[in-house]
C-alpha positions as CSV (number, residue, x, y, z in Angstrom):
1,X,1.8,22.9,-8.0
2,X,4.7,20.5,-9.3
3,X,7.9,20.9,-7.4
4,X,10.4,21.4,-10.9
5,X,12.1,17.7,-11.8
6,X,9.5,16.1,-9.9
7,X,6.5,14.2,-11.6
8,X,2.9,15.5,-12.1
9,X,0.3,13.4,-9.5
10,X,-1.7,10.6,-10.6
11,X,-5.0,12.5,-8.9
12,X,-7.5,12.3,-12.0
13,X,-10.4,13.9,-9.5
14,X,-12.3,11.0,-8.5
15,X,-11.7,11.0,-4.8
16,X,-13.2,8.3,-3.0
17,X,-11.6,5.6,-1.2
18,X,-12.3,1.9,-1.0
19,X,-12.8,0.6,2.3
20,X,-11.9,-2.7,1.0
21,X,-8.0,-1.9,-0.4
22,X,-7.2,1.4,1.8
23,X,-6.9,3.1,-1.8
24,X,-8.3,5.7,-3.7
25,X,-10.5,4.4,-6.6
26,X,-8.9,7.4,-9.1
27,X,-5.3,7.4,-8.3
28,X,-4.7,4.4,-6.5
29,X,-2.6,6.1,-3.5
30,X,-3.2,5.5,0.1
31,X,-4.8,8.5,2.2
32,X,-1.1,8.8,4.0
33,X,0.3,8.8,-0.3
34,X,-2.0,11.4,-0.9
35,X,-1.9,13.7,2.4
36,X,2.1,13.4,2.0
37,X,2.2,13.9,-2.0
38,X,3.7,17.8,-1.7
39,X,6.3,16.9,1.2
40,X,7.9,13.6,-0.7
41,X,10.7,14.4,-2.5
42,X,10.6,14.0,-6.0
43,X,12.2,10.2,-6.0
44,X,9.6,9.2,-2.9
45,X,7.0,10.3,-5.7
46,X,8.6,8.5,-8.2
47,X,8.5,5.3,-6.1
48,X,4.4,6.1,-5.5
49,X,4.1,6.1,-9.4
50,X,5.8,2.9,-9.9
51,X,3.7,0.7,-7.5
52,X,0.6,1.9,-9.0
53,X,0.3,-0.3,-11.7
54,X,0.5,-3.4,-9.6
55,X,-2.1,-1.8,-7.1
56,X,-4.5,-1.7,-10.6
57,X,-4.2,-5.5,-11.1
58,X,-6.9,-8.1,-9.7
59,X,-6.5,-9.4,-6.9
């Protein structure tokens, strides 16, 4: 459930993370981003959302 004001997650349901990067190969968070997701304020999820499209480019 979305806390109102605050954005929807990035989860997309493909929940697996890469043992290489730390991150999930669907929404890009950490496990620590994701286990935390409902307790961040709506600002600390904003910040998640805006480092994910760096986390998306090759490295």
């Amino acid at each position: 459930m979305t806390k109102p004001g605050a954005p929807a997650s990035p989860c997309i349901r493909l929940c697996r993370i890469d043992p290489a990067s730390g991150l999930c190969v669907g929404c890009l968070r950490s496990l620590d981003e994701i286990a935390r997701w409902s307790a961040m304020t709506p600002a600390q999820q904003q910040d998640v959302l805006d480092a994910l499209p760096a986390r998306k480019a090759p490295r």
